[in-house]
C-alpha positions in Angstrom: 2.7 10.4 -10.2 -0.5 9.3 -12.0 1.5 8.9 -15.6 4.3 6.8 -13.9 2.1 4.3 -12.4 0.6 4.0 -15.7 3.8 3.8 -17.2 5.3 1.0 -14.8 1.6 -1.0 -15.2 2.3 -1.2 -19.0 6.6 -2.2 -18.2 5.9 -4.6 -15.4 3.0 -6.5 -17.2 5.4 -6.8 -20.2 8.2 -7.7 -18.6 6.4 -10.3 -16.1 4.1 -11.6 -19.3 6.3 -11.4 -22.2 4.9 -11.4 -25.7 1.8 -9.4 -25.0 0.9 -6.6 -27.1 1.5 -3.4 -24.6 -1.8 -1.6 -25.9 -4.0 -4.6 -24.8 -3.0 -4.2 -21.2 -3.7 -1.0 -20.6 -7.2 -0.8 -22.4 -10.2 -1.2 -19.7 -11.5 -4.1 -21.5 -8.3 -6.4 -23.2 -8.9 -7.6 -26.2 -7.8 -11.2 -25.7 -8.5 -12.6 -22.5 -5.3 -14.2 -21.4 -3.9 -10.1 -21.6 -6.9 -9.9 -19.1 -5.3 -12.4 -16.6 -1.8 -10.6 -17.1 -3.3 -7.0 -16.5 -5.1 -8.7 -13.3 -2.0 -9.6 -11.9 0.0 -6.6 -12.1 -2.4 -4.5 -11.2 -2.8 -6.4 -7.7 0.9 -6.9 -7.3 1.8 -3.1 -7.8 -0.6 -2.3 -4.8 1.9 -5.0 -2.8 5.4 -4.2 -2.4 5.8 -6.9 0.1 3.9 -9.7 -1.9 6.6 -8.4 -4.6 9.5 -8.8 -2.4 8.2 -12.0 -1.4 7.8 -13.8 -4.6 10.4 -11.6 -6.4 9.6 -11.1 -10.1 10.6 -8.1 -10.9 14.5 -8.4 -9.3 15.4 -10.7 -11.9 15.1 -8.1 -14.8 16.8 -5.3 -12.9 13.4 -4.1 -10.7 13.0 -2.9 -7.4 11.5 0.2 -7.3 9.0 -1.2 -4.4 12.2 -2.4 -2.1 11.8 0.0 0.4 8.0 0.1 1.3 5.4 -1.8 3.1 2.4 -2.4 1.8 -0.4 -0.1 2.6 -2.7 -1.1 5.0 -5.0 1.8 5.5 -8.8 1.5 5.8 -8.7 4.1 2.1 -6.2 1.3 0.7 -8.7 -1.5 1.5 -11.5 -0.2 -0.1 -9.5 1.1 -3.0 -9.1 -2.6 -3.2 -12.4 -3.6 -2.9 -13.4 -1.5 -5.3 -11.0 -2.8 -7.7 -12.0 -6.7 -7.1 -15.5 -5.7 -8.2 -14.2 -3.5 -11.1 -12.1 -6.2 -12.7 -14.5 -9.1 -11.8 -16.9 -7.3 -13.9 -14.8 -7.1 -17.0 -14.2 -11.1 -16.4 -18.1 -11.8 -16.6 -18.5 -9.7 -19.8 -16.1 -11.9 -21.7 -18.1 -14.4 -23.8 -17.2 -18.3 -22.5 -17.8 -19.8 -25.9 -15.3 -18.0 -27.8 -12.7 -19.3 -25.0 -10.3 -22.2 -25.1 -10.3 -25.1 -22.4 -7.4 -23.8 -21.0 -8.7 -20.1 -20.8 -12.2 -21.3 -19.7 -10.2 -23.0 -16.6 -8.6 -20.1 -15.8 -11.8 -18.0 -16.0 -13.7 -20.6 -13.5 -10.4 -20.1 -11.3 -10.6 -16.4 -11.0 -14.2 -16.0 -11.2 -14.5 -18.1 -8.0 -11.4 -16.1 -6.3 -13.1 -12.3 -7.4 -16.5 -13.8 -6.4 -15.1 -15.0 -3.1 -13.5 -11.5 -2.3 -16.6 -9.7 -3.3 -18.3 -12.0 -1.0 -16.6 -11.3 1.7 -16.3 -7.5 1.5 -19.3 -7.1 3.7 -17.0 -9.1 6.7 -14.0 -6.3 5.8 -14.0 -5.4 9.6 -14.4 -9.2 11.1 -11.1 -10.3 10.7 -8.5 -10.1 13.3 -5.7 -8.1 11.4 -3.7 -8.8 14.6 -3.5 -12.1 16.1 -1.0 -14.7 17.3 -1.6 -16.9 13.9 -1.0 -14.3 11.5 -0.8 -10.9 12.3 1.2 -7.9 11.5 2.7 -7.7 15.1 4.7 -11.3 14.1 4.2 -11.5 10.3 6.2 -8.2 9.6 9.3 -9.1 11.4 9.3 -12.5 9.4 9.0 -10.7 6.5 11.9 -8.7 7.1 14.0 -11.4 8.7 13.3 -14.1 6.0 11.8 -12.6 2.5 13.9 -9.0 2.1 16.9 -10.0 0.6 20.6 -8.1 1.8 22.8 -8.6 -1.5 24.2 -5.1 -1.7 24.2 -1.6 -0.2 20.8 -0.8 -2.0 19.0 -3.8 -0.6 20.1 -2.9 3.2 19.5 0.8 2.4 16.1 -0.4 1.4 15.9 -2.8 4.7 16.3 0.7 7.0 13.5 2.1 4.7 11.6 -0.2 5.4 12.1 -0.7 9.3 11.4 3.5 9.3 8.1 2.7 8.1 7.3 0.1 10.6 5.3 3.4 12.5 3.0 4.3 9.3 2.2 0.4 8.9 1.0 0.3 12.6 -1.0 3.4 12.7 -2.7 2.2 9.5 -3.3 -0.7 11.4 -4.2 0.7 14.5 -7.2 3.1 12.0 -8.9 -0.3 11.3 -8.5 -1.2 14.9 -10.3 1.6 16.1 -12.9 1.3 13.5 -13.5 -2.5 14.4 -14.1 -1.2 18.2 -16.9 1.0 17.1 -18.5 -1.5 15.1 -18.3 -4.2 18.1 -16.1 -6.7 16.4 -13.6 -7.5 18.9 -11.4 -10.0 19.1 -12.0 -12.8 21.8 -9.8 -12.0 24.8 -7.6 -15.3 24.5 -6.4 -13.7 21.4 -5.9 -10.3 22.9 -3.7 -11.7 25.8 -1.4 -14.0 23.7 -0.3 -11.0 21.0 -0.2 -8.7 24.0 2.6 -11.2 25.4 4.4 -11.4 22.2 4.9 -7.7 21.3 6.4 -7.6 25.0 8.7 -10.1 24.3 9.5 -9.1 21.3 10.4 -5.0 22.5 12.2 -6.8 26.0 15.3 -7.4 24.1 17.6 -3.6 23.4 17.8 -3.0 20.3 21.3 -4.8 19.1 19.5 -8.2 20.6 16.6 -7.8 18.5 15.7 -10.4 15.6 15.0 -7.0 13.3 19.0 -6.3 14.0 20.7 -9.5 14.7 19.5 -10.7 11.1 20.6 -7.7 9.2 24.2 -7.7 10.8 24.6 -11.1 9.7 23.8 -10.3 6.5 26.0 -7.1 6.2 28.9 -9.2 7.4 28.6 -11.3 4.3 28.9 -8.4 1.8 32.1 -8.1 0.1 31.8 -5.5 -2.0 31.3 -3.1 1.4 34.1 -1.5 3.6 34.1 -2.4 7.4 32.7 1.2 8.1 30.2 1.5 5.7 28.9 -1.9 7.3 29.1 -0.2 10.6 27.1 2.8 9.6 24.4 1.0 8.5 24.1 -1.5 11.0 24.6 1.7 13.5 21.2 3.0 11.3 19.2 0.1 11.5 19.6 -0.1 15.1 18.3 3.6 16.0 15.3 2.9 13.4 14.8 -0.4 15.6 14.9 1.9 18.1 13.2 5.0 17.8 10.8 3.7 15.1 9.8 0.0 15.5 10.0 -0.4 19.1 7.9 2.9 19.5 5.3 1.7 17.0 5.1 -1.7 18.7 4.8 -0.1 22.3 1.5 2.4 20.9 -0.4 -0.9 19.5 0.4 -2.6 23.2 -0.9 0.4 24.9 -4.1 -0.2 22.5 -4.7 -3.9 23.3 -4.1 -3.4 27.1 -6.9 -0.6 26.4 -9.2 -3.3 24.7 -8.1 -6.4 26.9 -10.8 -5.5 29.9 -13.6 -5.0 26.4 -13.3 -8.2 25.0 -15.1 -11.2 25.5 -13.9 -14.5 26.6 -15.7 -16.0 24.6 -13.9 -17.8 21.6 -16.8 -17.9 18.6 -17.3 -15.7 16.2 -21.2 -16.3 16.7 -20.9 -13.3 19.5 -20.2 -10.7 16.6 -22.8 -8.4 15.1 -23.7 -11.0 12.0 -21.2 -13.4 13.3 -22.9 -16.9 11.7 -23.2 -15.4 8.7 -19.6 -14.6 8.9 -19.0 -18.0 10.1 -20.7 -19.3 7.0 -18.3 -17.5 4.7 -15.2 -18.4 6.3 -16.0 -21.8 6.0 -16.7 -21.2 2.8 -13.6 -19.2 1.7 -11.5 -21.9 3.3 -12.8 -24.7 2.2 -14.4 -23.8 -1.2 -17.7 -25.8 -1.0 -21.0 -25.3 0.1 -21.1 -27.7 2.9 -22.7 -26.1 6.3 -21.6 -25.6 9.7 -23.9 -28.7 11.0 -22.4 -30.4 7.9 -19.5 -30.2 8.7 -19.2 -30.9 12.6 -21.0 -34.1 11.8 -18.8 -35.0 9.4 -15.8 -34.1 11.8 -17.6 -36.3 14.5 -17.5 -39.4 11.5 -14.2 -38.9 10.7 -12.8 -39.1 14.4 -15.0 -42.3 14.9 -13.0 -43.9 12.0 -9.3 -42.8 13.0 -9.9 -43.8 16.1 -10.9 -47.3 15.1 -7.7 -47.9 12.7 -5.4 -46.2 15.0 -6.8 -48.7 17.9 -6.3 -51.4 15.9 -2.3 -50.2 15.0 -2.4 -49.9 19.1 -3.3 -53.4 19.5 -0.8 -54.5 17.0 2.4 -52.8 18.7 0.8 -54.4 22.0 -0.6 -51.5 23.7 -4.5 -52.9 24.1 -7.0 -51.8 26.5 -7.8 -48.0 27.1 -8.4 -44.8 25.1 -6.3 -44.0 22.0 -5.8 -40.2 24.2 -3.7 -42.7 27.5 -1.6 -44.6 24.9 -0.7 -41.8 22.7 0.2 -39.6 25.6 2.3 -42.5 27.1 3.9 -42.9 24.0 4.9 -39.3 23.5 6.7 -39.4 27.2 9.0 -42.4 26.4 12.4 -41.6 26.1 13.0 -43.3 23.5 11.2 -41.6 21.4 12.7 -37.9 22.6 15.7 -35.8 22.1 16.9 -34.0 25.1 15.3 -30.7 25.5 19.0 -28.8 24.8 21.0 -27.4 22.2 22.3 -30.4 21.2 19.0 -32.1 20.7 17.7 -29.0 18.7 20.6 -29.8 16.5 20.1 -33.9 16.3 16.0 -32.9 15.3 17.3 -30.3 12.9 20.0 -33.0 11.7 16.7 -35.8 11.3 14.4 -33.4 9.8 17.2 -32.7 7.3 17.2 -36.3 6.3 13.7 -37.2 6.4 13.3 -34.5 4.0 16.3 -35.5 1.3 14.9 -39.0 1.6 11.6 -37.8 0.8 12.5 -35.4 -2.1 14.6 -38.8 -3.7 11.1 -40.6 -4.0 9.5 -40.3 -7.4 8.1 -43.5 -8.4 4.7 -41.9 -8.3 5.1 -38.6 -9.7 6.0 -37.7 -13.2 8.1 -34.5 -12.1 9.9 -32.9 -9.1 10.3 -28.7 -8.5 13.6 -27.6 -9.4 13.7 -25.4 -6.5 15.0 -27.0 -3.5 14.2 -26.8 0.3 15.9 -25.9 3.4 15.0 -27.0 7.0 15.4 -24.1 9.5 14.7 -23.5 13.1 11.7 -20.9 13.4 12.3 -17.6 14.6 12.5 -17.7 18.6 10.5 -14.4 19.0 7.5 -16.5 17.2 8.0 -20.2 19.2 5.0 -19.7 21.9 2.3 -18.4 19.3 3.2 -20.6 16.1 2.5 -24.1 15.1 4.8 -27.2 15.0 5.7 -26.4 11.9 5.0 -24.6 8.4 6.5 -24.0 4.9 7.4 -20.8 3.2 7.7 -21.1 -0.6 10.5 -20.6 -2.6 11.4 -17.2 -4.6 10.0 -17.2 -8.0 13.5 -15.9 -9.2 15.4 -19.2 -8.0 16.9 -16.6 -5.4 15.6 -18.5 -2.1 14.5 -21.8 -1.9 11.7 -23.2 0.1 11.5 -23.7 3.8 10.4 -25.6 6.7 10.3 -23.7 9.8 10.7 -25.9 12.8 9.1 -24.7 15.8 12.0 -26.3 18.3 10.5 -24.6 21.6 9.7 -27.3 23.7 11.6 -30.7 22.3 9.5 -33.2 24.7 6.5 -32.4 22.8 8.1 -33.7 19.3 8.1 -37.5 19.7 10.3 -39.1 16.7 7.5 -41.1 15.7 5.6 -38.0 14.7 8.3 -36.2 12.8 8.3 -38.3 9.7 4.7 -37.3 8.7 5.2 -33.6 9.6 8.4 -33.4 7.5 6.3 -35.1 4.7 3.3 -32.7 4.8 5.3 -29.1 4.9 8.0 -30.8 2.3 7.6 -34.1 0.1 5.2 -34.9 -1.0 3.3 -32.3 0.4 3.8 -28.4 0.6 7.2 -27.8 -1.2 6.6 -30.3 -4.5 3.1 -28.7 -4.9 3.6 -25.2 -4.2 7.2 -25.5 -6.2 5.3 -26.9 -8.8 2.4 -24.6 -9.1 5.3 -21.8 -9.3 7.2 -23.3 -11.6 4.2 -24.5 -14.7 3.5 -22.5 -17.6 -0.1 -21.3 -16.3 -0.8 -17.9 -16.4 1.1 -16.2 -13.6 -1.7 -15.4 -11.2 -2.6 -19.4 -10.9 1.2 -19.6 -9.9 0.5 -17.7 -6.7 -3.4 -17.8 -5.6 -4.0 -19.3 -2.5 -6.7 -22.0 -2.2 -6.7 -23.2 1.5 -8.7 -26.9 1.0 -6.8 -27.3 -2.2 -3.1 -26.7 -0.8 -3.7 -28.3 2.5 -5.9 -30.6 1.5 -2.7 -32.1 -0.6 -0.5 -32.0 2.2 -3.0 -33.8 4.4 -3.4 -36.5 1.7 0.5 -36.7 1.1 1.0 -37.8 4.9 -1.0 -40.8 3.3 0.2 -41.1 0.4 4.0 -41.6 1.7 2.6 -43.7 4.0 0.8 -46.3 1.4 4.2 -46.1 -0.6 6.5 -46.8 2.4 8.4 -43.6 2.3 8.9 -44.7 6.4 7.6 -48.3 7.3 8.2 -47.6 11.0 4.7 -48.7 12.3 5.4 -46.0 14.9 5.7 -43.5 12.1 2.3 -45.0 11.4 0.8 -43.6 14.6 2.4 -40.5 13.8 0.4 -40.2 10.8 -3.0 -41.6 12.6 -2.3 -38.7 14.9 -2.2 -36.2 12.4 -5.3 -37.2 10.8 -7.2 -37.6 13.8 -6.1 -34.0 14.5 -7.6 -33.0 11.2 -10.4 -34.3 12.0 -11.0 -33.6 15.3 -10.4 -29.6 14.1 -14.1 -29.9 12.3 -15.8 -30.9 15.6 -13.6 -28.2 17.2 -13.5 -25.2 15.0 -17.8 -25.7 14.2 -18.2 -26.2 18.2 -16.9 -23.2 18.7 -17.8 -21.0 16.0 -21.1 -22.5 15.3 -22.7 -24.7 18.3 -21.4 -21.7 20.3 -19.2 -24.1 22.8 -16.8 -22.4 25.6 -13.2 -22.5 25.8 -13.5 -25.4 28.8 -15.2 -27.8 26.6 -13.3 -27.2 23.1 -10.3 -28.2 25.1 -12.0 -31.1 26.7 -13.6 -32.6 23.6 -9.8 -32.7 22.0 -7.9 -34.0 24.8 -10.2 -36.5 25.2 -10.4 -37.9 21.6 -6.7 -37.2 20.7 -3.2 -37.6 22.6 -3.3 -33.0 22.3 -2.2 -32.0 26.0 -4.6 -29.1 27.5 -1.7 -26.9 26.3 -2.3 -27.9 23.3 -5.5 -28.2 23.1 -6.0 -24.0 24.2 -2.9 -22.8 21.7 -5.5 -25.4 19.0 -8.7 -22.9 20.2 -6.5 -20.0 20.1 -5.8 -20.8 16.8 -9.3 -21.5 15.8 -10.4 -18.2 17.3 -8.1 -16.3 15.2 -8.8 -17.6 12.0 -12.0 -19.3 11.8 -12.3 -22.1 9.3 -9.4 -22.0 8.4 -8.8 -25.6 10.4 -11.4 -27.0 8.6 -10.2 -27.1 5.2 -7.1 -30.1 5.5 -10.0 -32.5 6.3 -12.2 -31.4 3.7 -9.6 -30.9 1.1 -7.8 -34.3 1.6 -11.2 -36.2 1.2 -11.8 -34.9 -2.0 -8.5 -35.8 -3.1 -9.0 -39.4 -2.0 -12.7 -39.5 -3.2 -11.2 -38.4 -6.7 -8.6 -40.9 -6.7 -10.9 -43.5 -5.7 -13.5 -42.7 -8.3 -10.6 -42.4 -11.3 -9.3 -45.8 -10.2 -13.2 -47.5 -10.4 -13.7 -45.9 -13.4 -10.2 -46.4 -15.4 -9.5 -49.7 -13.5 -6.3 -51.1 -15.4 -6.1 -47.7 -17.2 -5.6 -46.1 -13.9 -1.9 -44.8 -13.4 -1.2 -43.3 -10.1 1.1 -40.6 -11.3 -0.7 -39.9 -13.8 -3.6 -38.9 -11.9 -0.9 -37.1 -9.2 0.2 -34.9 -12.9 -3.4 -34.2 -13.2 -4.4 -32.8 -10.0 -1.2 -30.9 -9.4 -0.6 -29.6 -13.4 -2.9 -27.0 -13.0 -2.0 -25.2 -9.5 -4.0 -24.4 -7.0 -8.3 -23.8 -7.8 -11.7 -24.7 -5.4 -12.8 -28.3 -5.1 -15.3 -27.8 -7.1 -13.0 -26.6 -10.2 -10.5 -29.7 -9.3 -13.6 -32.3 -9.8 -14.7 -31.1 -13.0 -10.9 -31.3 -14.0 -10.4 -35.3 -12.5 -13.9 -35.6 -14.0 -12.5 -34.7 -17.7 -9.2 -36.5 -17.1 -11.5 -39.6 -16.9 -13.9 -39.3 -19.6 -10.8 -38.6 -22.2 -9.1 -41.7 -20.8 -11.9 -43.7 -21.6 -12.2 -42.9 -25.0 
């Protein structure tokens, strides 16, 4: 098996980065450095047959050996992987910088901070919560299957019962890190244990025929034309004793497992309760945000940045007429007015889907300051009910690289009297255009080298979104002044997550007073405010990187604008910052910082 994986490394890279001499990607050290970036890339996306389903780059030329597996999540597989992010980060530091173009030396700076960042982190491998309510393989696996696996033929849903048959391996891989967290102490908090605890039992109450896992494939099956009414039957009839006696199984053996650790765990949210738990702290905020700032840095900066929301969004308040009391009473009346609701049925999940819809194709019409718009389009969907309790408002899946499935915004359509219209508009904005959808489907779409057309960079990529909710707002993509609020809201929510997330984490505050701080400096219910702690407690920092992220943005913008002055062209700076994908803050400056000094010659 050793000479085929070598032999599908050297056809995949070729095929995925066409025009590269075959030899240079499988030598240890590539001759020419952009063959390094290419051998990277597939090296890392053999090791990930879901990541391969997902951004599907191989289907397009006639490739799918990797259909009908999962990837490995063994404790062996992650320390295979570690080993490699070394290896390879090695061979990118012994490349000379000066014999590298500007282009090559940008994507060296990318990747260096990416392999550096992993490598980093290697020595947290075991503090991260590979099961959670955010993110975890108990509610992530079922979207993948529901949403990314593609049904067009017999193959693909022969490859979908493969897949569910392996659901059992996946979670005793996963249950092998479990274990070896327990011994090491690094438990999750028990707010987190609870809520995943309540969603696997949901998710296994259903028989099999009613599950999400079946429901989805049958749909599919029925719109396959080229397969006979029994062959359609049979494999619907297989996928459903796989759901069965393999998922449901699997599911039921991590639930005895967390009921086992439930009574263990702490109720304590912060991470600072872990063996090394600041330190781990420290890099997460790190990771996420890509700068150096500190905890205390940051949770002042957080208390700043409420101070001045608060004041703006008081004086839009005053404006509309509601003056007198805290911005938390108004906002909360305002989200309980009638007028501003759809009725909590099926019909008003329809009319929001229905609005969403066209705040969104409004939105994606608007190009008067950007110089290009994705190709790929984007749908808005209703999010998986299984997933409603545990998941945000809303988020955004990106589109196929093949052109095969476009992007998405899941709306989470639970609990309608929580999603006042005035809010929508900015939400829609953020996960679409000009947020999510036009950069991601951008950054997927340029003629970088492939692995800066799918590396993550959490300040970078929410850090745009958080600044497009401004941005439409400044170019009247809605000039509803309620819509106004609605973006106010959102920001002070940003902000208020740095207070929150480095209270908790850092200044080591309980559960009672993370929710009291944000439901009394935001219009966030105390339902809200817990599912907000919940969230912070199972991915720490994460939170804090829209805030961060979008200032840099504006502090960029700002400084361009002083320094060009008349030369300054909005969507030309907007080309700038998006052009180049995704990369750390740091990365982005020295770009904005280049932009301007060539304009001024």
């Amino acid at each position: 098996m050793r000479w085929l994986r070598g032999a599908l490394l050297a056809i995949v890279s070729c095929l995925i980065l066409a025009g590269w001499w075959v030899a240079s990607l499988i030598w240890f050290v590539p001759w020419n450095i952009e063959h390094f970036y290419g051998r990277v890339f597939a090296r890392f996306l053999l090791e990930e047959p879901e990541l391969l389903s997902r951004l599907r780059v191989l289907e397009g030329v006639g490739l799918n050996f990797h259909g009908d597996d999962l990837t490995d999540a063994s404790d062996t597989h992650l320390r295979n992987r570690n080993a490699l992010v070394r290896a390879e980060l090695a061979v990118l530091r012994a490349y000379d910088r000066s014999a590298q173009s500007p282009e090559d030396l940008l994507s060296t700076d990318i990747l260096t901070w990416f392999l550096e960042d992993q490598v980093r982190g290697q020595k947290f491998m075991y503090h991260v919560y590979p099961v959670n309510p955010l993110f975890g393989v108990q509610n992530q696996l079922p979207d993948f299957m529901a949403n990314i696996h593609q049904v067009n033929n017999r193959q693909d849903a022969e490859n979908y019962i493969a897949r569910l048959s392996k659901f059992d391996t996946k979670f005793d891989q996963v249950l092998e890190g479990l274990r070896i967290r327990e011994s090491k102490q690094l438990l999750p908090p028990r707010s987190v244990v609870q809520k995943v605890l309540e969603e696997m039992r949901g998710f296994v109450a259903p028989r099999a025929r009613a599950n999400l896992l079946y429901t989805v494939f049958e749909r599919r099956l029925s719109k396959l034309k080229d397969l006979d009414g029994q062959t359609k039957q049979a494999l619907a009839r297989a996928a459903e004793q796989e759901i069965q006696n393999t998922v449901y199984p699997a599911y039921r053996k991590l639930i005895t497992y967390f009921e086992h650790l439930e009574p263990l765990t702490s109720v304590e949210e912060g991470v600072w309760r872990l063996p090394g738990g600041y330190a781990y702290y420290a890099h997460t905020l790190r990771h996420h945000t890509t700068t150096d700032l500190t905890p205390e840095q940051i949770h002042r900066l957080g208390l700043k940045e409420v101070s001045r929301i608060q004041k703006q969004t008081h004086s839009v308040l005053d404006r509309l007429g509601y003056r007198g009391g805290s911005i938390s009473k108004h906002l909360k009346r305002l989200k309980r007015e009638p007028r501003f609701l759809y009725p909590n049925t099926i019909d008003g999940r329809s009319q929001i889907l229905s609005e969403y819809r066209a705040i969104v194709a409004e939105a994606g019409r608007r190009s008067e300051v950007f110089t290009r718009r994705p190709r790929a389009s984007v749908r808005v969907e209703r999010l998986p009910e299984f997933k409603e309790k545990t998941a945000p408002v809303g988020y955004y899946s990106p589109p196929a690289l093949d052109g095969s499935r476009p992007g998405v915004f899941y709306v989470n359509l639970r609990d309608l009297r929580t999603i006042p219209r005035w809010s929508m508009p900015t939400l829609a904005y953020h996960e679409t255009s000009p947020g999510h959808h036009l950069q991601l489907a951008l950054q997927q779409e340029s003629e970088v080298p492939a692995f800066r057309r799918v590396i993550p960079f959490t300040a970078y990529i929410e850090g745009w979104a958080a600044y497009a909710e401004q941005l439409a707002w400044e170019h009247g993509f809605n000039k509803d002044p309620y819509s106004n609020l609605g973006r106010l809201r959102a920001d002070l929510s940003t902000a208020v997550s740095l207070v929150v997330d480095t209270g908790i984490h850092y200044k080591r505050w309980t559960r009672a007073e993370a929710i009291a701080y944000m439901t009394a400096n935001s219009d966030i219910s105390t339902g809200g405010a817990a599912a907000s702690v919940d969230r912070s407690a199972a991915e720490p920092g994460q939170l804090c990187a829209y805030k961060i992220g979008q200032l840099k943005i504006l502090e960029l913008r700002d400084r361009a604008q002083s320094e060009l002055k008349e030369q300054f062209r909005l969507e030309e700076f907007h080309e700038v910052v998006l052009q180049n994908g995704a990369m750390p803050l740091a990365v982005l400056e020295q770009v904005v910082l280049t932009y301007i000094a060539q304009k001024r010659l």
